[in-house]
N, CA, C and O of each residue as an XYZ file, in Angstrom:
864
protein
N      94.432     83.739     93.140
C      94.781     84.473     94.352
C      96.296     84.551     94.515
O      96.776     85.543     95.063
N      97.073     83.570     94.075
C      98.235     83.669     94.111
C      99.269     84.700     93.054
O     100.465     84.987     93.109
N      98.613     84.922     92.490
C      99.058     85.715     91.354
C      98.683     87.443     91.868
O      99.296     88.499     91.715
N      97.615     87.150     92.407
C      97.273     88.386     92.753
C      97.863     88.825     94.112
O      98.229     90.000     94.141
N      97.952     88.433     94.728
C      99.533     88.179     96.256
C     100.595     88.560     95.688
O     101.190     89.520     96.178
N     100.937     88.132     94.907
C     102.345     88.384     93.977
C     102.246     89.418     93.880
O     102.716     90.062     94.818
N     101.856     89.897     93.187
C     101.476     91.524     92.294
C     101.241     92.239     93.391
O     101.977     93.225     93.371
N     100.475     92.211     94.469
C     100.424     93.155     95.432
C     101.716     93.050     95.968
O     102.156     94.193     96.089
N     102.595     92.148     96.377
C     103.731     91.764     97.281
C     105.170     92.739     96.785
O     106.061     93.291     97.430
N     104.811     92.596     95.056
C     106.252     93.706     94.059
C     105.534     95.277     93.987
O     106.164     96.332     94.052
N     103.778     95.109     93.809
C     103.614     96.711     93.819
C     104.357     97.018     95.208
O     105.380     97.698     95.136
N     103.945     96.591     96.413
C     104.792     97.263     97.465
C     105.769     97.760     97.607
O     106.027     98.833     98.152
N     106.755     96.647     96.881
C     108.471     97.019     97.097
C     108.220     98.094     95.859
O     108.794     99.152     96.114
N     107.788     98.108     95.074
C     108.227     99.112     94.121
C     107.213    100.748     94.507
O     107.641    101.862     94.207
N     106.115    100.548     95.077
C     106.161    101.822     96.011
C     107.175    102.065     96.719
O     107.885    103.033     96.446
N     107.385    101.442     97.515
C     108.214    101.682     98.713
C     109.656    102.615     98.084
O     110.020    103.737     98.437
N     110.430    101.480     96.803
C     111.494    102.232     96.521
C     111.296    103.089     95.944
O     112.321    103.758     95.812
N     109.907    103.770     95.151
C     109.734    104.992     94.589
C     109.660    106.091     95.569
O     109.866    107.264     95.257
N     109.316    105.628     96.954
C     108.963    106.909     97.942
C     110.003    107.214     97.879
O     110.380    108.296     97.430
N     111.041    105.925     98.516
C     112.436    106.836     98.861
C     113.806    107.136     97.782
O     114.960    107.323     98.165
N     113.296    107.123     96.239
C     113.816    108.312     95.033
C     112.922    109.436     95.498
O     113.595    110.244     96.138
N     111.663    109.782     95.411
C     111.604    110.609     95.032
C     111.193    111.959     96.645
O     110.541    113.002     96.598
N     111.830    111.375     97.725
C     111.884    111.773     98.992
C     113.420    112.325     98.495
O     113.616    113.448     98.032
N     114.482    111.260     98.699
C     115.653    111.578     98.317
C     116.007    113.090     97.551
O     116.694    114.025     97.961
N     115.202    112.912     96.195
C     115.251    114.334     95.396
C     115.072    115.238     95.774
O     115.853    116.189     95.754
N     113.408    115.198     96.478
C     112.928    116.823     96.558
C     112.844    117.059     98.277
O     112.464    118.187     98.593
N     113.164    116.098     99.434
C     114.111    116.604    100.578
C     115.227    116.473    100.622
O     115.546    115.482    101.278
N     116.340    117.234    100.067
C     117.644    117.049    100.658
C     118.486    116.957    101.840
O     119.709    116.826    101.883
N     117.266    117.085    103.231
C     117.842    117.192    104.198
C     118.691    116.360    104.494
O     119.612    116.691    105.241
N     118.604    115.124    104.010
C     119.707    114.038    104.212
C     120.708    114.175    103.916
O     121.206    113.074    104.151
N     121.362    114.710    103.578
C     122.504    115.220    102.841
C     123.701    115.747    103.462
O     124.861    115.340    103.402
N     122.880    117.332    104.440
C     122.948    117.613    105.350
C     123.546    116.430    106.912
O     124.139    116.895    107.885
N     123.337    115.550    106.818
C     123.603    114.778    107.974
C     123.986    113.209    107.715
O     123.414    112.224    108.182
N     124.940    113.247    106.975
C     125.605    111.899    106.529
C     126.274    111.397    107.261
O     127.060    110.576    106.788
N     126.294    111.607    108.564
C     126.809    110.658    109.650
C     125.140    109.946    110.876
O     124.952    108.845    111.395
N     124.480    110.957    110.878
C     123.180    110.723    111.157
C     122.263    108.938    110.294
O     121.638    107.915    110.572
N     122.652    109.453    109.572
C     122.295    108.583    107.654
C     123.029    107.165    108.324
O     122.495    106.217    108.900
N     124.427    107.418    108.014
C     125.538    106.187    108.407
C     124.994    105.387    109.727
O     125.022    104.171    109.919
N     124.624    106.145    110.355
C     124.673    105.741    112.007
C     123.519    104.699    112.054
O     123.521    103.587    112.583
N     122.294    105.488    111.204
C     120.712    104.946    110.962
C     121.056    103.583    110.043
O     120.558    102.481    110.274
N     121.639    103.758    109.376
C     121.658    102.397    108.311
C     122.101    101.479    109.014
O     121.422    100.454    108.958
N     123.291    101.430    109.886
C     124.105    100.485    110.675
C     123.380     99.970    111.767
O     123.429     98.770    112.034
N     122.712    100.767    112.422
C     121.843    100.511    113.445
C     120.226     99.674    113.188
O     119.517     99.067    113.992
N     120.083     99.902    112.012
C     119.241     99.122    110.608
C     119.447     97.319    110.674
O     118.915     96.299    111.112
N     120.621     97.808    109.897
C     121.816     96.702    109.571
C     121.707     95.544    111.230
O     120.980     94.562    111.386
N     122.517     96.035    112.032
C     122.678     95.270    113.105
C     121.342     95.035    114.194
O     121.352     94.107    115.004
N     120.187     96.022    114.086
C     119.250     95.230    114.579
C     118.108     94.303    113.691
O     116.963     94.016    114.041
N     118.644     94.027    112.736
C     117.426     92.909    112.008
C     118.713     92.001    111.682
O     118.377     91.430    110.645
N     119.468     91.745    111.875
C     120.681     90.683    111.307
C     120.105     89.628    112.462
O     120.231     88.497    111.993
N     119.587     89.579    113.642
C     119.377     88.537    114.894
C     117.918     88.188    114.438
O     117.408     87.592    115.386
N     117.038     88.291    113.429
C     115.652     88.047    113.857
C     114.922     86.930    115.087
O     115.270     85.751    115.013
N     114.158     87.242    115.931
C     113.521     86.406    116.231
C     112.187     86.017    115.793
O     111.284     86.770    115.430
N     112.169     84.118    115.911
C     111.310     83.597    114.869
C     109.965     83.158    116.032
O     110.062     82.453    117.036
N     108.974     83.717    115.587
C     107.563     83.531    116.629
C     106.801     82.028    116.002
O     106.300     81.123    116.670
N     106.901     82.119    114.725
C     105.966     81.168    113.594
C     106.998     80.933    112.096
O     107.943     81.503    111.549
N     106.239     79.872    111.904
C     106.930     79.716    110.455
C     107.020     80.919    109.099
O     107.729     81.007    108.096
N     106.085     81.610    109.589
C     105.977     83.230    108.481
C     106.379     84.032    109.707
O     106.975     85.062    109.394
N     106.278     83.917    110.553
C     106.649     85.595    111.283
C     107.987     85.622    112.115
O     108.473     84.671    112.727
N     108.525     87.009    112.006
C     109.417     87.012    113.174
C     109.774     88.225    113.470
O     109.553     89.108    112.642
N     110.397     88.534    114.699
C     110.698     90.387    115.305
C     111.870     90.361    114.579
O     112.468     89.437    114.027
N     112.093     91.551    114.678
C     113.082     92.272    114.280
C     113.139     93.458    115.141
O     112.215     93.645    115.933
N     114.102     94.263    115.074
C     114.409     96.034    115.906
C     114.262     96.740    114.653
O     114.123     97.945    114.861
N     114.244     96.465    113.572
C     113.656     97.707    112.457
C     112.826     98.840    113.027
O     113.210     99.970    112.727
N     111.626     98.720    113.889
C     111.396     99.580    114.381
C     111.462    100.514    115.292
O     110.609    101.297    115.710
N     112.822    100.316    115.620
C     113.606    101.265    117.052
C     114.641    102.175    115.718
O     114.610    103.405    115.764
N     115.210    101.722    114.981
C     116.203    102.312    113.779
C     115.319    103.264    112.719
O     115.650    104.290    112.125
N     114.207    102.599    112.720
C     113.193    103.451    111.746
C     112.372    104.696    112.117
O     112.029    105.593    111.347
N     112.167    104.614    113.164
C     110.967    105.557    113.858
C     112.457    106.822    114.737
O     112.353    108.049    114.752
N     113.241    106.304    115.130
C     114.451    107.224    115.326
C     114.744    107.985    114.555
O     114.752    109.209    114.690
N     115.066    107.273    113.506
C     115.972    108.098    111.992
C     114.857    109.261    111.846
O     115.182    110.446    111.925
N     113.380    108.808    111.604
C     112.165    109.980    110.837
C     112.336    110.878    111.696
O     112.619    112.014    111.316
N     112.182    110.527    113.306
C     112.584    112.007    114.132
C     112.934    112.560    114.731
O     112.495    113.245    115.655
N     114.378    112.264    114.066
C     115.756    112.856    114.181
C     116.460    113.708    112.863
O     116.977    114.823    112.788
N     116.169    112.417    111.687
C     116.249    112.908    110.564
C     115.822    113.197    109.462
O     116.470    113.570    108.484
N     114.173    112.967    109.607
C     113.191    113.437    108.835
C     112.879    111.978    107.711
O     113.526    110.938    107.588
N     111.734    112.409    107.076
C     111.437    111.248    106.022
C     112.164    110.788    105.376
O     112.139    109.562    105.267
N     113.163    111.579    104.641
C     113.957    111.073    103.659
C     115.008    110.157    103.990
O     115.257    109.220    103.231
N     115.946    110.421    105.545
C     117.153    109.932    105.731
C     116.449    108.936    106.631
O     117.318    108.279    107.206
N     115.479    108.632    106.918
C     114.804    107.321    107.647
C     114.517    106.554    106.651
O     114.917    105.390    106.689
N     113.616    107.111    105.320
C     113.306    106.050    104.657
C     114.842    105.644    103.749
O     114.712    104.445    103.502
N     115.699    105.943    103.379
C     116.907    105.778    102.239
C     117.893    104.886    103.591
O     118.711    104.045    103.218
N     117.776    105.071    104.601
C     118.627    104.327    106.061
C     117.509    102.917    106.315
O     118.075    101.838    106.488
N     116.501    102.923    106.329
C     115.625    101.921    106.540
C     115.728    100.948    105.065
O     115.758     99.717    105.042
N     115.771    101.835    103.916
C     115.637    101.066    102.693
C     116.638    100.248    102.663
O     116.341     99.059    102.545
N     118.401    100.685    102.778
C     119.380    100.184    102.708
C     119.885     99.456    103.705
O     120.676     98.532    103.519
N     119.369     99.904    105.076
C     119.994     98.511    106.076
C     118.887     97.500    105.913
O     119.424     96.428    106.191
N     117.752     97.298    105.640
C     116.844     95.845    105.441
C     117.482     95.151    104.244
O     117.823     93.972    104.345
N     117.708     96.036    102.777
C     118.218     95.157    101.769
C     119.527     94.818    102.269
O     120.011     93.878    101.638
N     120.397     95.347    103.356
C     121.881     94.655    103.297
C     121.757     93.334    104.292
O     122.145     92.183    104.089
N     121.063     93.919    105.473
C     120.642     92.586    105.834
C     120.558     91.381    105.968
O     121.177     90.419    106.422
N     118.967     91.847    105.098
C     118.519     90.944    104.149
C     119.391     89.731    103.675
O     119.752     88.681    104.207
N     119.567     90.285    102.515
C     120.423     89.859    101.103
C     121.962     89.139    102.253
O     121.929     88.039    102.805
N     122.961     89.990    102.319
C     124.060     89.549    102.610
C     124.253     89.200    104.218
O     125.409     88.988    104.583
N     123.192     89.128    105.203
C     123.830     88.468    106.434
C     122.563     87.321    106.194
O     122.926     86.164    106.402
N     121.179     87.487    105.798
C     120.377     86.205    106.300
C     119.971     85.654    104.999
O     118.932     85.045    104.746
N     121.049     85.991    104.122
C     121.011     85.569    103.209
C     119.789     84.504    101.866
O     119.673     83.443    101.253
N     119.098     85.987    102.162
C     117.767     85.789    101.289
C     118.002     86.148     99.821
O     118.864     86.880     99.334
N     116.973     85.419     99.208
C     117.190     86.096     97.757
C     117.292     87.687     97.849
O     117.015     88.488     98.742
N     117.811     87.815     96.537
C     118.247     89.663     96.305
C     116.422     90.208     96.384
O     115.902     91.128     97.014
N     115.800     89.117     95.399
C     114.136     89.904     95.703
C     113.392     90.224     96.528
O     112.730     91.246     96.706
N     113.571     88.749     97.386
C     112.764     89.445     98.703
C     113.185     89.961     99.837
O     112.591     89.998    100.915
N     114.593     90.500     99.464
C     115.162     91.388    100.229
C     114.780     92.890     99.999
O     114.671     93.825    100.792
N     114.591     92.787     98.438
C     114.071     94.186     98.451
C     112.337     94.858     98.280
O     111.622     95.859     98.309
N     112.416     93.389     98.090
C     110.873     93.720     99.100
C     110.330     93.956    100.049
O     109.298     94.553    100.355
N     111.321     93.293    100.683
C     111.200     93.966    102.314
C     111.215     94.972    103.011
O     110.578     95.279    104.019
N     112.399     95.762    102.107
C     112.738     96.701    102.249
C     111.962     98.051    101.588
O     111.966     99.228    101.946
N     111.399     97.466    100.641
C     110.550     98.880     99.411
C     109.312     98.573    101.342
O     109.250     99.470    102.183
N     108.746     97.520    101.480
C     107.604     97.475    102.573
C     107.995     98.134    103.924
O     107.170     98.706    104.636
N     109.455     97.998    104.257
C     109.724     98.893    105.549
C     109.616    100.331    105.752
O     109.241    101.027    106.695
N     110.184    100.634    104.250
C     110.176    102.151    103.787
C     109.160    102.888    103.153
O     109.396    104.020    102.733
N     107.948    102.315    103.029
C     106.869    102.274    102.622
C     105.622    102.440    104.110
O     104.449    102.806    104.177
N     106.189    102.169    104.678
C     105.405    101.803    106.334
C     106.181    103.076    107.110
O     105.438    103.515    107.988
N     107.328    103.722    107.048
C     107.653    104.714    107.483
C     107.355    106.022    107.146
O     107.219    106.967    107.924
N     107.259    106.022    105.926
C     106.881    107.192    104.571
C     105.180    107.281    105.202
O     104.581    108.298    105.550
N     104.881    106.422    105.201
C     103.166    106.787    105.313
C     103.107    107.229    106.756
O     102.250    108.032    107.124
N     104.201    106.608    107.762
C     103.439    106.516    108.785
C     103.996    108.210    108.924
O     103.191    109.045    109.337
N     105.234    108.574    108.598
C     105.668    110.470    108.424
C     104.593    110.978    107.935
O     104.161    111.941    108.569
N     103.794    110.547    106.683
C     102.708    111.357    106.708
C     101.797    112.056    107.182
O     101.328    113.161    106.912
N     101.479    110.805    108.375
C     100.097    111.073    108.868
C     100.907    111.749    110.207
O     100.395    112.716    110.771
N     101.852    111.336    110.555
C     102.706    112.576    111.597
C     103.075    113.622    111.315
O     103.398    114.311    112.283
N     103.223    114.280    109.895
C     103.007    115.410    109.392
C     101.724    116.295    109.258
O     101.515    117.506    109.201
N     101.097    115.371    109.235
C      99.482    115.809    109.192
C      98.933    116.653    110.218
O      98.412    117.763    110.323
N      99.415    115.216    111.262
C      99.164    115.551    113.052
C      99.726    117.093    113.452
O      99.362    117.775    114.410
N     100.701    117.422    112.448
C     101.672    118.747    113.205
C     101.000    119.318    112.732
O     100.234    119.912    113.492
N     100.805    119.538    111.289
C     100.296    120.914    110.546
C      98.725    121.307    111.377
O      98.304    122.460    111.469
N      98.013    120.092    111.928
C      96.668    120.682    112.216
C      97.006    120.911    113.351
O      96.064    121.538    113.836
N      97.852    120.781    114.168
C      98.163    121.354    116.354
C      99.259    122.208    115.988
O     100.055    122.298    116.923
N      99.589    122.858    114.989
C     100.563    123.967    114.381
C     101.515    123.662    114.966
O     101.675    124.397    115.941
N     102.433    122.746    114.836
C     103.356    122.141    116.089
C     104.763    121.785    114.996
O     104.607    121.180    113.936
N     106.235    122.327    115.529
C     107.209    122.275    114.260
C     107.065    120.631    114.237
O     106.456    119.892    115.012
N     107.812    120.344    113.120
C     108.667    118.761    112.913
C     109.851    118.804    112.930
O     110.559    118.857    111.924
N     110.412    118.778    114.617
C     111.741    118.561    115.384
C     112.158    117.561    116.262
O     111.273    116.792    116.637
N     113.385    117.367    116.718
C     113.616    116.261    117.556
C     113.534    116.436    118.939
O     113.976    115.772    119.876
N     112.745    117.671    118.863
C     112.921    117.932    120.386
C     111.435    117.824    121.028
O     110.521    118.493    120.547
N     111.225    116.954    122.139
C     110.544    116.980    122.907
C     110.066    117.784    123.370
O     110.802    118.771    123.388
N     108.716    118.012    124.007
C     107.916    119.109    123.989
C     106.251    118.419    124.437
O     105.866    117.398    123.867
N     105.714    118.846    125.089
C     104.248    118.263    125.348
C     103.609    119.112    124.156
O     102.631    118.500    123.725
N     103.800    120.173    123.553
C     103.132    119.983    122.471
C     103.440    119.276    121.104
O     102.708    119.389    120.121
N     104.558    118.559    121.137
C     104.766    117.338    119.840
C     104.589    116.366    120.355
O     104.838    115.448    119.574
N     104.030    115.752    122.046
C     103.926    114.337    122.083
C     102.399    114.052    121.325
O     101.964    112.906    121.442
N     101.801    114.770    120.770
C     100.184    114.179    120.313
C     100.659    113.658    119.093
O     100.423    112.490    118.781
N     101.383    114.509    118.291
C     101.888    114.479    117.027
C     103.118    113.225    116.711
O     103.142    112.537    115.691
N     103.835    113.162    117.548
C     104.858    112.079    117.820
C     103.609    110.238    118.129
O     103.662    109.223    117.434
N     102.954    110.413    119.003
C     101.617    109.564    119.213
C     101.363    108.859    118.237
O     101.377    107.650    118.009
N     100.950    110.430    117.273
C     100.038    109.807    115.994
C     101.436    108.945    115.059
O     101.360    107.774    114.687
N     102.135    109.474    114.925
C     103.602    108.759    113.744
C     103.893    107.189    114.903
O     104.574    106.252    114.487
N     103.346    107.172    116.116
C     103.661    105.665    116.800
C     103.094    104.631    116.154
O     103.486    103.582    115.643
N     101.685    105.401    116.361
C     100.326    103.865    116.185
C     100.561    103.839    114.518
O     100.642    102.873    113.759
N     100.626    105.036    114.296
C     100.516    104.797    112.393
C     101.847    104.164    111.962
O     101.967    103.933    110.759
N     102.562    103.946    112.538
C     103.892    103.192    111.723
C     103.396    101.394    112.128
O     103.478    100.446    111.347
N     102.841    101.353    113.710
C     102.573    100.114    113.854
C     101.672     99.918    113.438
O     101.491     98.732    113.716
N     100.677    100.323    112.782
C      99.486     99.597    112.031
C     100.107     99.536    110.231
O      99.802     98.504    109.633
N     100.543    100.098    109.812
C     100.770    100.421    108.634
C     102.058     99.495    108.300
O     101.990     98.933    107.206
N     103.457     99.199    109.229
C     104.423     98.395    109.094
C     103.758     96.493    109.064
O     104.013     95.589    108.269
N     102.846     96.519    110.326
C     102.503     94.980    110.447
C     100.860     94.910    109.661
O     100.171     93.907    109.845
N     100.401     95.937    108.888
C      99.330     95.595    107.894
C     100.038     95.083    106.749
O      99.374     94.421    105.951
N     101.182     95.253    106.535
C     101.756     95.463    104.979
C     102.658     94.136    105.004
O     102.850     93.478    103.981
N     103.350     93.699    106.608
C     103.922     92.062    106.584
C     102.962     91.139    106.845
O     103.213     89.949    107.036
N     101.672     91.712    106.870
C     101.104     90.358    107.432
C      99.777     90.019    106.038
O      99.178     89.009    105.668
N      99.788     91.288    105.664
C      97.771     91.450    104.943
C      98.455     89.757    104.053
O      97.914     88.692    104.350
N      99.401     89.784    103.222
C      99.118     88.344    102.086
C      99.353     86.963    103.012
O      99.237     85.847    102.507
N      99.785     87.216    104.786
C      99.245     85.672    105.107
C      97.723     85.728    105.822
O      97.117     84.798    106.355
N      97.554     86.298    105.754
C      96.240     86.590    106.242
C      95.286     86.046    105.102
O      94.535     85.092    105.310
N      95.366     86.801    103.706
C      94.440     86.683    102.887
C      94.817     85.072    102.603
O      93.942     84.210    102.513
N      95.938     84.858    102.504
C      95.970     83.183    101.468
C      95.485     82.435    102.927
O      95.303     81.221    102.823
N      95.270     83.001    104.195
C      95.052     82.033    105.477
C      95.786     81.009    106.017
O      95.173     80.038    106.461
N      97.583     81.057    106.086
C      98.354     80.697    106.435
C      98.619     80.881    108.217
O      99.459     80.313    108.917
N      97.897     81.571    108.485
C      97.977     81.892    109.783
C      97.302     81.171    110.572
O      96.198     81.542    110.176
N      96.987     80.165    111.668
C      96.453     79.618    112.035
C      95.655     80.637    113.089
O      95.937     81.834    113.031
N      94.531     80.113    114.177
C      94.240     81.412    114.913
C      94.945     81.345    115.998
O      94.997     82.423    116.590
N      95.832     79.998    116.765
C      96.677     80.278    117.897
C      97.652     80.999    117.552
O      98.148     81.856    118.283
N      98.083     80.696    116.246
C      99.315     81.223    115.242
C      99.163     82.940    115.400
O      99.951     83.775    115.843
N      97.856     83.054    114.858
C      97.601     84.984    115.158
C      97.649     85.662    116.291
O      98.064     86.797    116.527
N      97.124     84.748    117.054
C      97.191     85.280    118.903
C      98.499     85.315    119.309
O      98.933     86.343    119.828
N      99.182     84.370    119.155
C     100.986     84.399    119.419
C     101.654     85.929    118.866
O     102.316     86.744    119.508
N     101.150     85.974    117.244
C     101.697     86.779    116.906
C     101.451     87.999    117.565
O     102.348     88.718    118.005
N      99.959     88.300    117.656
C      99.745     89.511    117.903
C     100.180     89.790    119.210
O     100.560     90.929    119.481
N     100.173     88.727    120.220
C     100.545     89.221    121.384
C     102.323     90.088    121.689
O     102.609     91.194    122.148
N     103.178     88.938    121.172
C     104.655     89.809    121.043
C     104.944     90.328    119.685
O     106.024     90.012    119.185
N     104.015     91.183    118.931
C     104.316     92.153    118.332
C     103.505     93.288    119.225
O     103.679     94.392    118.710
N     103.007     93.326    119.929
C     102.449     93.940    120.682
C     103.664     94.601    122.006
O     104.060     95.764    122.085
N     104.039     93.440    122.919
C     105.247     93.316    123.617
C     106.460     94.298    123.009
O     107.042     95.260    123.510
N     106.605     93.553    121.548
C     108.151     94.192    121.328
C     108.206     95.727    120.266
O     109.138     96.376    119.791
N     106.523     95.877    120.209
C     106.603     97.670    119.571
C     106.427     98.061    120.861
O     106.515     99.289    120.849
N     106.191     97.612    122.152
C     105.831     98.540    123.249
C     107.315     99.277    123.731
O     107.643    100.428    124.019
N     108.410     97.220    123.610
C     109.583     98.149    123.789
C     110.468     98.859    123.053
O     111.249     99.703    123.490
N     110.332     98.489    121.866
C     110.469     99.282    120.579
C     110.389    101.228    120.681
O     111.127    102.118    120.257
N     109.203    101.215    121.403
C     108.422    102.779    121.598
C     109.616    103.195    122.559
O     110.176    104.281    122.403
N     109.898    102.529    123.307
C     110.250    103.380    124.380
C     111.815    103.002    124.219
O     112.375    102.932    125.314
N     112.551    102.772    123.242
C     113.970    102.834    122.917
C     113.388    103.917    122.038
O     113.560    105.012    122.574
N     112.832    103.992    121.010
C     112.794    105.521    120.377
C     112.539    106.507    121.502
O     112.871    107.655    121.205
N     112.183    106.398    122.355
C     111.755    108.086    123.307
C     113.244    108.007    123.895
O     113.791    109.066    124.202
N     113.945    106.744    124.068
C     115.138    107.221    124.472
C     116.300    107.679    123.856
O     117.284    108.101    124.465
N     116.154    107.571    122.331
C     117.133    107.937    121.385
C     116.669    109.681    121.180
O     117.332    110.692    120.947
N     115.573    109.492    121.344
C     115.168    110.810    120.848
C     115.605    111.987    121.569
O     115.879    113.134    121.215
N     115.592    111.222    122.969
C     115.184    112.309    124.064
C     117.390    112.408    124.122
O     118.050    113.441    124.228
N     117.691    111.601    124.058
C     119.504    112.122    123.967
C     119.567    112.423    122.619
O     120.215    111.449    122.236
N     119.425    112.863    121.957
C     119.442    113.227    120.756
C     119.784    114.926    120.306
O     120.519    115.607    119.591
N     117.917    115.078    121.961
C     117.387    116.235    121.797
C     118.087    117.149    123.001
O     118.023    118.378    122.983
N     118.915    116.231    124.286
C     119.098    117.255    125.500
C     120.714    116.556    126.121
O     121.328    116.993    127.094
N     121.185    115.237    125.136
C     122.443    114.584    125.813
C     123.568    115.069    125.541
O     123.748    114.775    124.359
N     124.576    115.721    125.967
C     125.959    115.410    125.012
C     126.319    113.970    125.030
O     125.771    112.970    125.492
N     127.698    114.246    124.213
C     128.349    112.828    123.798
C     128.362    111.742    124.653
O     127.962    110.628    124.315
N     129.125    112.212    126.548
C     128.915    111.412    127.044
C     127.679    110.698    127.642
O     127.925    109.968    128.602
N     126.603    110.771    127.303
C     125.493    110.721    127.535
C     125.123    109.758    126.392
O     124.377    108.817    126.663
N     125.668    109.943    124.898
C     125.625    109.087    124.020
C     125.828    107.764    124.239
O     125.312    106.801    123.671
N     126.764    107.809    125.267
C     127.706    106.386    125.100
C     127.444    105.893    126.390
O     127.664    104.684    126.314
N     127.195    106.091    127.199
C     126.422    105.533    128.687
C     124.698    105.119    127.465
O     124.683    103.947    127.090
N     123.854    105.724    127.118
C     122.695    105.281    126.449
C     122.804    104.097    125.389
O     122.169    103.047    125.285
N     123.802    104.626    124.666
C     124.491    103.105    123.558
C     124.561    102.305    124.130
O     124.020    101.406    123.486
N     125.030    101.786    125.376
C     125.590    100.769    125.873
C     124.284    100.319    126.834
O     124.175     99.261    127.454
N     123.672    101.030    126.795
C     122.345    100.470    127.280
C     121.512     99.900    126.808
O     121.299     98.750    127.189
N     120.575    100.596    125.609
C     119.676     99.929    124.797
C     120.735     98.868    123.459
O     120.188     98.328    122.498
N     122.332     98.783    123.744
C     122.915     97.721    122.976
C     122.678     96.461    123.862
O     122.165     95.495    123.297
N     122.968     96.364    125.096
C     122.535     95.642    125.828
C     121.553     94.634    125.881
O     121.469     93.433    126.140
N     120.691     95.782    125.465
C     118.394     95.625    125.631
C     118.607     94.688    124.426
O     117.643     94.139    123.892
């Protein structure tokens, strides 16, 4: 079983970093918005550098206020290549983990975003609804679906190998589940607020909101 944990634990990271080559290639939109990119990585970078620790395997992070922003604002590619690179810098050079399971972490963050764009791509094409940053009651169903699917798909993919080896105790799971529950709720609603100045703020509006959810 341990061997087989393993092997699932590197297929991940090495999905993960294949999504975001071959996202990179054939969307260039990122390209297009290399301060968008910069902004996402840093904001990456500085909200998982503080983790908080719930259990001896688990702990929060803001990855998912930096991740779920970037996809829609800046689409799959510059979320997953901004998500890939602020977890491995992180990682690796502030909490100073091995180089591996830094980028494992990271192939799994970007791997949990990529899928969860999918199925929020999905959501649009069948309610014929664009993929923009702008708010709209006809993209909140579609925006919905890319919520729950990033949070089932991000904490299936950190948790499925303590689960299977049964490292988790069951007060241990209830703890967890309860403030990962708590902190994607507030998680959700710093993305509706990035989004929503994104989609209707000027600058000064930027920086009154920065200084808010920097605060949070």
């Amino acid at each position: 079983m341990r061997l087989r944990v393993d092997l699932i634990t590197r297929g991940v990271a090495v999905a993960g970093t294949a999504a975001v080559a071959l996202l990179a290639v054939s969307d260039p939109r990122w390209a297009a918005h290399p301060v968008g990119l910069a902004i996402a990585m840093v904001a990456t970078v500085l909200l998982r550098a503080r983790p908080i620790s719930l259990t001896k395997y688990s702990t929060l992070t803001g990855t998912p206020v930096s991740a779920m922003s970037a996809a829609l604002v800046l689409g799959a590619s510059g979320a997953a290549m901004a998500t890939f690179a602020g977890v491995l810098i992180a990682d690796w050079a502030l909490q100073r983990k091995a180089l591996t399971w830094a980028w494992v972490n990271a192939g799994r963050e970007s791997l949990a975003v990529v899928s969860a764009y999918g199925a929020y791509a999905t959501a649009a094409a069948i309610l014929n609804v664009q993929l923009t940053a702008t708010l709209s009651a006809d993209g909140v169903p579609a925006m919905s679906v890319f919520v729950f699917a990033y949070f089932i798909a991000s904490r299936a993919l950190q948790y499925f190998s303590l689960v299977v080896r049964g490292k988790l105790l069951p007060d241990e799971r209830s703890l967890i589940l309860r403030y990962e529950v708590i902190a994607f709720g507030a998680s959700s609603a710093a993305v509706l607020l990035v989004v929503l100045t994104v989609a209707s703020v000027g600058l000064a509006g930027w920086v009154v909101v920065a200084i808010a959810l920097g605060f949070g």
